[in-house]
N, CA, C and O atoms as a Tripos MOL2 file, in Angstrom:
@<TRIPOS>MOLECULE
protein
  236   235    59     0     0
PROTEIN
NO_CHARGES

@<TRIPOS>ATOM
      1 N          35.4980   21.9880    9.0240 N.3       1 UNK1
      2 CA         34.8350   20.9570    9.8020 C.3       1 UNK1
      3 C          34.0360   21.5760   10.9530 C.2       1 UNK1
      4 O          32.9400   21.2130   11.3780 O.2       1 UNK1
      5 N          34.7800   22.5450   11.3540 N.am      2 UNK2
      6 CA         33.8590   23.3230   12.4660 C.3       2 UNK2
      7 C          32.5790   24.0230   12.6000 C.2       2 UNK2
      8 O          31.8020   24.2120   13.5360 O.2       2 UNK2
      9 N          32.6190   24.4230   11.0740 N.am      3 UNK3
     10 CA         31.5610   24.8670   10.4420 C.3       3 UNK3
     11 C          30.4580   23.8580   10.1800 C.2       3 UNK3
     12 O          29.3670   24.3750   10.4240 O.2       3 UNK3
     13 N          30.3620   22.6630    9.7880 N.am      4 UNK4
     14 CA         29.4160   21.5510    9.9660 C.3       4 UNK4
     15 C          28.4250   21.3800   10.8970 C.2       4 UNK4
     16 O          27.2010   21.4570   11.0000 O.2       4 UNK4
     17 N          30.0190   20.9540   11.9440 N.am      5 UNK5
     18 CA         29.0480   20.7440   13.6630 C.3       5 UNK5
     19 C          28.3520   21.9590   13.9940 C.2       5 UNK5
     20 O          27.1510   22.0090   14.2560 O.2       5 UNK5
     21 N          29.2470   23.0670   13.9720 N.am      6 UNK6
     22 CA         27.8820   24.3090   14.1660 C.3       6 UNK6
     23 C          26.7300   24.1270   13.2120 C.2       6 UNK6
     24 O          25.6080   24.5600   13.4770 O.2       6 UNK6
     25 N          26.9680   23.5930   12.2880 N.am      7 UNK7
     26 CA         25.0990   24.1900   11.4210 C.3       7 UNK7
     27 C          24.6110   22.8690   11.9390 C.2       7 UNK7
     28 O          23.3970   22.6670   11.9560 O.2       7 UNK7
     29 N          25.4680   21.9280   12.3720 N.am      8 UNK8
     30 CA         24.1740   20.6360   12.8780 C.3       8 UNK8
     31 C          23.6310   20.8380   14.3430 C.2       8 UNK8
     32 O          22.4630   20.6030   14.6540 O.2       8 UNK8
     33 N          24.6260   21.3120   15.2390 N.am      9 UNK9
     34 CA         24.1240   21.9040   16.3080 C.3       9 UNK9
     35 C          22.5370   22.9850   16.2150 C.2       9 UNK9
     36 O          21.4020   22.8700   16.6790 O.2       9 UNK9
     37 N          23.2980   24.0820   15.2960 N.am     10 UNK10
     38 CA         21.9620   24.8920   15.5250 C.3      10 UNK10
     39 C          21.0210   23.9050   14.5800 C.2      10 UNK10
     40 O          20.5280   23.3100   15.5380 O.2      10 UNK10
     41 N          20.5260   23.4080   13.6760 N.am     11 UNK11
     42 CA         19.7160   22.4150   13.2150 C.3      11 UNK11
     43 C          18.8510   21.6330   14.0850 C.2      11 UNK11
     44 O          17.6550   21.4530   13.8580 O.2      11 UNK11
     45 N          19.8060   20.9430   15.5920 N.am     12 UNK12
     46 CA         19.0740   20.5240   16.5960 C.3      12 UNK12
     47 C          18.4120   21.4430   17.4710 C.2      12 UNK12
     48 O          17.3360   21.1990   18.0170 O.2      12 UNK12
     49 N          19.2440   22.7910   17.6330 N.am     13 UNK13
     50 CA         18.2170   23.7010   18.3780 C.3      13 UNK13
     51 C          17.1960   23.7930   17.7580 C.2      13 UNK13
     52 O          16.3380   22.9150   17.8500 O.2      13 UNK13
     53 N          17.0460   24.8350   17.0040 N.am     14 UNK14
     54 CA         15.7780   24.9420   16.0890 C.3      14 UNK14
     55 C          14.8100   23.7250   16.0300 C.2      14 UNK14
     56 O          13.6000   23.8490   16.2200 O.2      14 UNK14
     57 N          15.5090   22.3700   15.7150 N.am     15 UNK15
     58 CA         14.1050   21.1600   15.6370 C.3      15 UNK15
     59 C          13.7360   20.9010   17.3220 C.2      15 UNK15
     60 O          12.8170   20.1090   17.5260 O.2      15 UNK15
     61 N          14.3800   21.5030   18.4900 N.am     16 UNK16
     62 CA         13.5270   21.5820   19.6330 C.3      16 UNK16
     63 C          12.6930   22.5750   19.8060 C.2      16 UNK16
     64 O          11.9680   22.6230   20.8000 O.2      16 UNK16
     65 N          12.6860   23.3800   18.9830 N.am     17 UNK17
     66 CA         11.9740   25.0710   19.0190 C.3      17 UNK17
     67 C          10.9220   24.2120   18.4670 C.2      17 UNK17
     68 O          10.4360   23.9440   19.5660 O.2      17 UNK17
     69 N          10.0360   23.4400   17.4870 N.am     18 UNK18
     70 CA          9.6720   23.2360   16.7770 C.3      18 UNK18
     71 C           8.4760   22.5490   17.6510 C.2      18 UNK18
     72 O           8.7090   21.8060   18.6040 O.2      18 UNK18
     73 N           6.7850   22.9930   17.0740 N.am     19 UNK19
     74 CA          5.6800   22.2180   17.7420 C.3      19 UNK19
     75 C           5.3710   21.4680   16.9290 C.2      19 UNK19
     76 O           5.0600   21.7420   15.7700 O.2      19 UNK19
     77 N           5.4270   20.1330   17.5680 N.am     20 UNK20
     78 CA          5.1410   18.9150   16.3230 C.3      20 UNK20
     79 C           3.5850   18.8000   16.4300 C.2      20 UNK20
     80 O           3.1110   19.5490   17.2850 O.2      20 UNK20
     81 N           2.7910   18.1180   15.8290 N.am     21 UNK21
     82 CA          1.1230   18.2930   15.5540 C.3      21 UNK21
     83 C           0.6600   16.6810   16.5720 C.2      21 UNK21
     84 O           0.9640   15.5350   16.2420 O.2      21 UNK21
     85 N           0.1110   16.9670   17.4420 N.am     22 UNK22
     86 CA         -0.7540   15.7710   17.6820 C.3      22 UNK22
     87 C          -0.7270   14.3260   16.9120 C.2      22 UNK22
     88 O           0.0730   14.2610   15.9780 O.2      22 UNK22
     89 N          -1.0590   13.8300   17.0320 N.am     23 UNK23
     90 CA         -1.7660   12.3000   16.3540 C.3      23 UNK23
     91 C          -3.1470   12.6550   15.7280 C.2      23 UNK23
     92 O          -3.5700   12.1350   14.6960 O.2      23 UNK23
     93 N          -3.7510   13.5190   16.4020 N.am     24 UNK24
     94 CA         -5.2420   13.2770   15.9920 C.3      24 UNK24
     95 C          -5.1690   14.2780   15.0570 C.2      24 UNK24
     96 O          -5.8020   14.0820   14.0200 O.2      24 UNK24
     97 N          -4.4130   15.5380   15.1910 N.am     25 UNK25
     98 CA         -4.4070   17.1560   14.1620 C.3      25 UNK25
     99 C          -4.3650   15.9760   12.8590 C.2      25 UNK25
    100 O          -5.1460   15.8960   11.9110 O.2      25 UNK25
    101 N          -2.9050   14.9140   13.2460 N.am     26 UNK26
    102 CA         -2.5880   14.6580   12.0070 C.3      26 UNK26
    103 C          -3.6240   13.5490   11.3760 C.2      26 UNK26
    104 O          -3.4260   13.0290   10.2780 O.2      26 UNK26
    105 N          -4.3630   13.3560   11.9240 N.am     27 UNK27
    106 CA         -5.3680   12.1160   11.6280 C.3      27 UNK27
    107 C          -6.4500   13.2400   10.9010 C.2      27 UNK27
    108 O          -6.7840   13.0970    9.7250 O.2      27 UNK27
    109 N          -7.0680   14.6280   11.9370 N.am     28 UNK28
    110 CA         -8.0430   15.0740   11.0780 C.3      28 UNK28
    111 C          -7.1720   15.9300    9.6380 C.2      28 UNK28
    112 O          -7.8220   16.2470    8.6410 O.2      28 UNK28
    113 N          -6.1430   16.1220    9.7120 N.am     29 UNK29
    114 CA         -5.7260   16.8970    8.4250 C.3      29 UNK29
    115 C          -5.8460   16.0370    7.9680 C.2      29 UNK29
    116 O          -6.8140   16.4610    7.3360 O.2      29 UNK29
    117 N          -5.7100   14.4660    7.4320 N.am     30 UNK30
    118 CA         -5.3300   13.5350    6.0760 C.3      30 UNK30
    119 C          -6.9220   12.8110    5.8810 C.2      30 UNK30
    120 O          -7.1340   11.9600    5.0170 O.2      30 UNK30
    121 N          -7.9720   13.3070    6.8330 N.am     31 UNK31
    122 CA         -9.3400   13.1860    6.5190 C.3      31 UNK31
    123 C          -9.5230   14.2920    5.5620 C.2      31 UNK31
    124 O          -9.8800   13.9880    4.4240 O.2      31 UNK31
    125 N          -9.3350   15.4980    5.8490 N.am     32 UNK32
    126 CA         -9.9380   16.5520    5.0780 C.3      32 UNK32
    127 C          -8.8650   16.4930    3.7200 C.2      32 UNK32
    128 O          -9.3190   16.9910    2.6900 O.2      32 UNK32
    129 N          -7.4630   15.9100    3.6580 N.am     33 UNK33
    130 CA         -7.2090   16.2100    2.5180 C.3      33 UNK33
    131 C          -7.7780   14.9830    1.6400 C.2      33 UNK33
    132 O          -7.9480   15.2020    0.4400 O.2      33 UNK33
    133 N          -8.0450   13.8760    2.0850 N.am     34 UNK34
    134 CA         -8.5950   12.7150    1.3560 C.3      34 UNK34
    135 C         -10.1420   13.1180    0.7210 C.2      34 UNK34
    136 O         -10.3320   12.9020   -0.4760 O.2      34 UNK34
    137 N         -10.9540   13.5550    1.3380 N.am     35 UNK35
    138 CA        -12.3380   14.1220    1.1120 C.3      35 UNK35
    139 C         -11.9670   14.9750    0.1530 C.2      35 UNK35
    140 O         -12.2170   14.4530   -0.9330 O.2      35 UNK35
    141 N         -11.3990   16.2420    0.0020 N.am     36 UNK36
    142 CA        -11.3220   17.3780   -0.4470 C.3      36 UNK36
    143 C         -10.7480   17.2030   -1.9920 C.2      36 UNK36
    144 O         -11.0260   17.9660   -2.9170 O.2      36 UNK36
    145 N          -9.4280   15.4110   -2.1250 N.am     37 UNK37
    146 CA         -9.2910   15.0510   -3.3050 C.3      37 UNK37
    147 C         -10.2450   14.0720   -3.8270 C.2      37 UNK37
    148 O         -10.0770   13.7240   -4.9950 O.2      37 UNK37
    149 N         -11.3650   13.4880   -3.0660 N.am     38 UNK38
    150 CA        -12.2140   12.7480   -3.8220 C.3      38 UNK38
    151 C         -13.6340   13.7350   -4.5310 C.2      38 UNK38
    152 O         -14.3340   13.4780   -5.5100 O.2      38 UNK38
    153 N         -13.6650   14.6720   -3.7720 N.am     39 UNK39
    154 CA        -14.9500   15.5840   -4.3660 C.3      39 UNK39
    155 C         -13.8570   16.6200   -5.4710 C.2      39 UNK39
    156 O         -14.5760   17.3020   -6.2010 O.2      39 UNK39
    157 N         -12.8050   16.7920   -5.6540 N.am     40 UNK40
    158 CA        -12.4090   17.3430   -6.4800 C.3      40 UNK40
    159 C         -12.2710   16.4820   -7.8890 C.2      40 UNK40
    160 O         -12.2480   16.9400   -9.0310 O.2      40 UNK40
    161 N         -12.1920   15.1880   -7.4950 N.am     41 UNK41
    162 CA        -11.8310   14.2670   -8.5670 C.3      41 UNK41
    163 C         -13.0000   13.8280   -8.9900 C.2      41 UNK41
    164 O         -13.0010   13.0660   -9.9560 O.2      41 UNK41
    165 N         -14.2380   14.2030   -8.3720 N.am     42 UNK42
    166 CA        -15.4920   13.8760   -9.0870 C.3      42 UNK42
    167 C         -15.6010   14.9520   -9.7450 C.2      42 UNK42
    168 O         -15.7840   14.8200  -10.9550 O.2      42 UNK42
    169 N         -15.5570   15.7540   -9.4170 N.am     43 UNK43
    170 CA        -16.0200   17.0120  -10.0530 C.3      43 UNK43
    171 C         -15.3370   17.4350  -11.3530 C.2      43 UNK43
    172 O         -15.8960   18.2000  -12.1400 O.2      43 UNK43
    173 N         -14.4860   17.0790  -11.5040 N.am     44 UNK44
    174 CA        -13.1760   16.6690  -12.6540 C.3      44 UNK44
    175 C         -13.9550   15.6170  -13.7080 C.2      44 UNK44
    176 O         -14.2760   15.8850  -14.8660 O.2      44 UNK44
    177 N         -14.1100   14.7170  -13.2060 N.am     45 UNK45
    178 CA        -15.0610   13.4920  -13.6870 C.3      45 UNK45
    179 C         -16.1690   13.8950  -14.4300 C.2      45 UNK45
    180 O         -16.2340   13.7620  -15.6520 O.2      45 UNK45
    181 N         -16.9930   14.3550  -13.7750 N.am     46 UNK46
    182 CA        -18.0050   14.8870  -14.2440 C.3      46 UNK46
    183 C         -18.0820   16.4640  -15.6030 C.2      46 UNK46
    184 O         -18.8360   16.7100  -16.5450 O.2      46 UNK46
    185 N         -17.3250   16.9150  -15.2240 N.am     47 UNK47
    186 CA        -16.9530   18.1730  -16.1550 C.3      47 UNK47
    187 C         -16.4500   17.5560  -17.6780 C.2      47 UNK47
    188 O         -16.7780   18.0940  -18.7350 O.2      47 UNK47
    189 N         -15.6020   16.3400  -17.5930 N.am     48 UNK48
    190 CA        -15.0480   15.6030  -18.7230 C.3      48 UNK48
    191 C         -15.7180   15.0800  -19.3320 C.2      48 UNK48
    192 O         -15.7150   15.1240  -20.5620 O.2      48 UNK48
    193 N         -16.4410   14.4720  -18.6730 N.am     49 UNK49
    194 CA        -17.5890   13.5700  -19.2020 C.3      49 UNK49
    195 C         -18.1440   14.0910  -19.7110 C.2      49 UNK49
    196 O         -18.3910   13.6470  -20.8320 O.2      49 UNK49
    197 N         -18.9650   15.8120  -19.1990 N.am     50 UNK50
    198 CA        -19.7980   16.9260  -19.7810 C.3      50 UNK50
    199 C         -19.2880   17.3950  -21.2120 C.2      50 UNK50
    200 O         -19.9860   17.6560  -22.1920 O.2      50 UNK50
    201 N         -17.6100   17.4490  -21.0730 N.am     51 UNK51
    202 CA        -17.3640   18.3470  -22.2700 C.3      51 UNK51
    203 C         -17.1120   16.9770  -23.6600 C.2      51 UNK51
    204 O         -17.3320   17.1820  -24.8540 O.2      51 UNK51
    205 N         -16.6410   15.7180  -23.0940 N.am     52 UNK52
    206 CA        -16.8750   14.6590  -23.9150 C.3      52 UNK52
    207 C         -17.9220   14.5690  -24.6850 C.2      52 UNK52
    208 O         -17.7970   14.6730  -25.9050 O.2      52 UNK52
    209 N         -19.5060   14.2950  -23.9110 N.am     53 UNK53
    210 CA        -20.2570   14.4370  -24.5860 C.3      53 UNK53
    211 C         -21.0320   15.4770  -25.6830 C.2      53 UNK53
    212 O         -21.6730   15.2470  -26.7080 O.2      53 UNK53
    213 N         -20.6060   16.9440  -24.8550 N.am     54 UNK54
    214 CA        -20.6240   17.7650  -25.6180 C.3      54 UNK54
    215 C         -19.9770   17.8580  -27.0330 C.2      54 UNK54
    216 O         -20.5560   18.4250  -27.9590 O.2      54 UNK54
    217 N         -18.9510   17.3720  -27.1390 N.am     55 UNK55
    218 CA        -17.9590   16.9810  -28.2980 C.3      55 UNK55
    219 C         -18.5750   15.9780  -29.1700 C.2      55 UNK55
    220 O         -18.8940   16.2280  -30.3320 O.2      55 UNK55
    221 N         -18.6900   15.1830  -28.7740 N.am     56 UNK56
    222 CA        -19.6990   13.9630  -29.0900 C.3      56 UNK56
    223 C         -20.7550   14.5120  -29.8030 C.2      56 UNK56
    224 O         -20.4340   14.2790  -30.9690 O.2      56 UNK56
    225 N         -21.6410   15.0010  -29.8200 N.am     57 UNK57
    226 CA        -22.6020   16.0240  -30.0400 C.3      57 UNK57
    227 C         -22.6220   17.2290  -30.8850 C.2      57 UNK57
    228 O         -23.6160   17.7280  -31.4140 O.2      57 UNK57
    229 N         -21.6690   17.5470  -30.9350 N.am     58 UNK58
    230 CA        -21.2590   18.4460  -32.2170 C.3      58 UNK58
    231 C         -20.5370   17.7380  -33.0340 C.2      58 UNK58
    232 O         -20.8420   17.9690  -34.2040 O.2      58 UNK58
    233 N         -19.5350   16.8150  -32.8820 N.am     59 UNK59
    234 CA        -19.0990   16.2700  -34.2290 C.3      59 UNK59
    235 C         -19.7740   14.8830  -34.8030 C.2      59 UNK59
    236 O         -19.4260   14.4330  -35.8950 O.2      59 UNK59
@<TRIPOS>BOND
     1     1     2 1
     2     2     3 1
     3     3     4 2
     4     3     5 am
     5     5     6 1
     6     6     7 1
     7     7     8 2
     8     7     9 am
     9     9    10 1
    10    10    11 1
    11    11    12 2
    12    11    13 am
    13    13    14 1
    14    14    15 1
    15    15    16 2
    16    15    17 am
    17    17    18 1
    18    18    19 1
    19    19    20 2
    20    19    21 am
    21    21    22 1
    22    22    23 1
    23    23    24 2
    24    23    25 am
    25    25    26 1
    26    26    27 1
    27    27    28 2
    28    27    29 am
    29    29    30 1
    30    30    31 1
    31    31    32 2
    32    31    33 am
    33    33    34 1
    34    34    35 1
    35    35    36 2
    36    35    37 am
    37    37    38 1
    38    38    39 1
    39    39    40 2
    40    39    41 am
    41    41    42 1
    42    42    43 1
    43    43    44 2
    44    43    45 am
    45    45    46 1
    46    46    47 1
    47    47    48 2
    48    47    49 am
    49    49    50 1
    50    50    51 1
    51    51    52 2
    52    51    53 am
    53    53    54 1
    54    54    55 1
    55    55    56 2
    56    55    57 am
    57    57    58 1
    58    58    59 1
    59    59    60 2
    60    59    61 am
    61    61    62 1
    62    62    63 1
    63    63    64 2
    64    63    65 am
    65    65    66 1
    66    66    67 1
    67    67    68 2
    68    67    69 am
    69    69    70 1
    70    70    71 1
    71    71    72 2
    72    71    73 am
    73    73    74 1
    74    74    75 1
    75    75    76 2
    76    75    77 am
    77    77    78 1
    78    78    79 1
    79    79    80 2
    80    79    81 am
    81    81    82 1
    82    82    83 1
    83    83    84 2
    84    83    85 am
    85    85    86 1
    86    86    87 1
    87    87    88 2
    88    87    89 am
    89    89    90 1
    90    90    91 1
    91    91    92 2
    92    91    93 am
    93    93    94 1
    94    94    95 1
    95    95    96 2
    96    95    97 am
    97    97    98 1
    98    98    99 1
    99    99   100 2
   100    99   101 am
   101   101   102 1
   102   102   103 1
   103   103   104 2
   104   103   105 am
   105   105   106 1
   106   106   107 1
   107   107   108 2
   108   107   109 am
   109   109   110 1
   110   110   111 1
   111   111   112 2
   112   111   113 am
   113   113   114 1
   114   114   115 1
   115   115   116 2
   116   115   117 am
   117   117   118 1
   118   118   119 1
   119   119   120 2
   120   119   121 am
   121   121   122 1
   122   122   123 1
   123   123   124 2
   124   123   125 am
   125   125   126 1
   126   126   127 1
   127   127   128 2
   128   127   129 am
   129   129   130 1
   130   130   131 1
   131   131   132 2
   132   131   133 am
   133   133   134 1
   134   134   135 1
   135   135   136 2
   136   135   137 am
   137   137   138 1
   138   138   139 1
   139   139   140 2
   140   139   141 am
   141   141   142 1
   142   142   143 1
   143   143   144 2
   144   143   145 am
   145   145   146 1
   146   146   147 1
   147   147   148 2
   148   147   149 am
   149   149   150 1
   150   150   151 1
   151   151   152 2
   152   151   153 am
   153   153   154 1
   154   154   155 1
   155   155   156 2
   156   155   157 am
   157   157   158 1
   158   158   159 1
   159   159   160 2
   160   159   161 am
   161   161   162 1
   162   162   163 1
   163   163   164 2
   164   163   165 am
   165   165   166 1
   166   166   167 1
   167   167   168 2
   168   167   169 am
   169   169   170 1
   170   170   171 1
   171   171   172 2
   172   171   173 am
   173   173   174 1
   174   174   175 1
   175   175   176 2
   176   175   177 am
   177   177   178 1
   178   178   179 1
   179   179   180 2
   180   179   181 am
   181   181   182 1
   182   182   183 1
   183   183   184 2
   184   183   185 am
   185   185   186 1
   186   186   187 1
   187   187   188 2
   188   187   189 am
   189   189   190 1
   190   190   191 1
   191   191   192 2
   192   191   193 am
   193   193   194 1
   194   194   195 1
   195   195   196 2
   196   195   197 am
   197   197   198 1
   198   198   199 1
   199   199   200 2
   200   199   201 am
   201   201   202 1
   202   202   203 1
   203   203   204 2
   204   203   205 am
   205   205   206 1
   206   206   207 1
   207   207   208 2
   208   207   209 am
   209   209   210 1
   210   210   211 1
   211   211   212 2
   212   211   213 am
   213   213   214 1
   214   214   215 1
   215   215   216 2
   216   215   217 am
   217   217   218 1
   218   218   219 1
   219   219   220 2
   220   219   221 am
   221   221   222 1
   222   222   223 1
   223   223   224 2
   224   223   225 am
   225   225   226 1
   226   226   227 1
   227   227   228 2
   228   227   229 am
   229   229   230 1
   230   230   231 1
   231   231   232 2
   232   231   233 am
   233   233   234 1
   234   234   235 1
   235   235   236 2
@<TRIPOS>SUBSTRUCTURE
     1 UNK1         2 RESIDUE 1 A UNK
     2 UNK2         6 RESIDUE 1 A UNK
     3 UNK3        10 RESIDUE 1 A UNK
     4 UNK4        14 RESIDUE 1 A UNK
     5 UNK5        18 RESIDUE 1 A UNK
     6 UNK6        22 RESIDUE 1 A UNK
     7 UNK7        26 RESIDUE 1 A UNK
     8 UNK8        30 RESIDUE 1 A UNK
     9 UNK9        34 RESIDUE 1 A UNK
    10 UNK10       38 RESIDUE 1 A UNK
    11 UNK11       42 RESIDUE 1 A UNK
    12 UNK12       46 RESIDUE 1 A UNK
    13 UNK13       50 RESIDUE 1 A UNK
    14 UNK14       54 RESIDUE 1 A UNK
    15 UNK15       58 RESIDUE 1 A UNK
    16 UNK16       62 RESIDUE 1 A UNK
    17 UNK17       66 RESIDUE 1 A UNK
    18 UNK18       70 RESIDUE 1 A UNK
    19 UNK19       74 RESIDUE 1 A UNK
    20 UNK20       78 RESIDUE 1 A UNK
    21 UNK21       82 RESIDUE 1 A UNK
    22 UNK22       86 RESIDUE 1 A UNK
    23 UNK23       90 RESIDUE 1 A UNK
    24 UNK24       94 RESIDUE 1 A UNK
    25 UNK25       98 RESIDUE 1 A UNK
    26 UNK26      102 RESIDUE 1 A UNK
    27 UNK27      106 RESIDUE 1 A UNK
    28 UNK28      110 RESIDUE 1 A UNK
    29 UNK29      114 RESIDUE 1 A UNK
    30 UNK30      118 RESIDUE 1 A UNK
    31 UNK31      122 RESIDUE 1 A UNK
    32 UNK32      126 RESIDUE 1 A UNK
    33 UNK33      130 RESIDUE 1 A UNK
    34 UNK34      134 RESIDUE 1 A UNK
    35 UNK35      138 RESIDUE 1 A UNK
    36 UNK36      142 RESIDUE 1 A UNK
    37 UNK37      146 RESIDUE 1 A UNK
    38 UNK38      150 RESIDUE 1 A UNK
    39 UNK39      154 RESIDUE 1 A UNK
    40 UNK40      158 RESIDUE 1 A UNK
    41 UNK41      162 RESIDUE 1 A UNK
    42 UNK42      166 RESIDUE 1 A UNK
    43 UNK43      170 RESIDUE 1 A UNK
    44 UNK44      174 RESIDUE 1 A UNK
    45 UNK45      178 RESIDUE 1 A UNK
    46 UNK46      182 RESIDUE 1 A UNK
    47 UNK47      186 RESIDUE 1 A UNK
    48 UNK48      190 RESIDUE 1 A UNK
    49 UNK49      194 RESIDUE 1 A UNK
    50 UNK50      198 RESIDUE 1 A UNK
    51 UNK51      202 RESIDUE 1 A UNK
    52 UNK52      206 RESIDUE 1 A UNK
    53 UNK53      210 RESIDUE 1 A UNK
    54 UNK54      214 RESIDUE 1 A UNK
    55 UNK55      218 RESIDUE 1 A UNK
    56 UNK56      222 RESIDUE 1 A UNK
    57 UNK57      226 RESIDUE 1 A UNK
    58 UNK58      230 RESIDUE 1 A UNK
    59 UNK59      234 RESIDUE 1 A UNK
């Protein structure tokens, strides 16, 4: 049992060691990951479509 409270103790040290991110860090990180999955998902889009038709086209 003693062993517990120590690993929850140090658990709370460590999460005060810890720099939590702004509001805004976290506002511009989930801009750039939202952008970064919509131009990836076009680009996906578009490549499918390319090799679809390509397929299309030979058979």
């Amino acid at each position: 049992m003693g062993k517990m409270v120590r690993f929850f103790k140090e658990c709370g040290a460590e999460l005060r060691k810890v720099v939590w991110p702004t509001r805004s860090d976290v506002v511009s990180s989930v801009k750039v990951v939202l952008v970064s999955t919509v131009i990836i998902a076009v680009i996906l889009g578009l490549l499918d479509l390319l090799f679809v038709t390509g397929m299309n086209l030979i058979f």
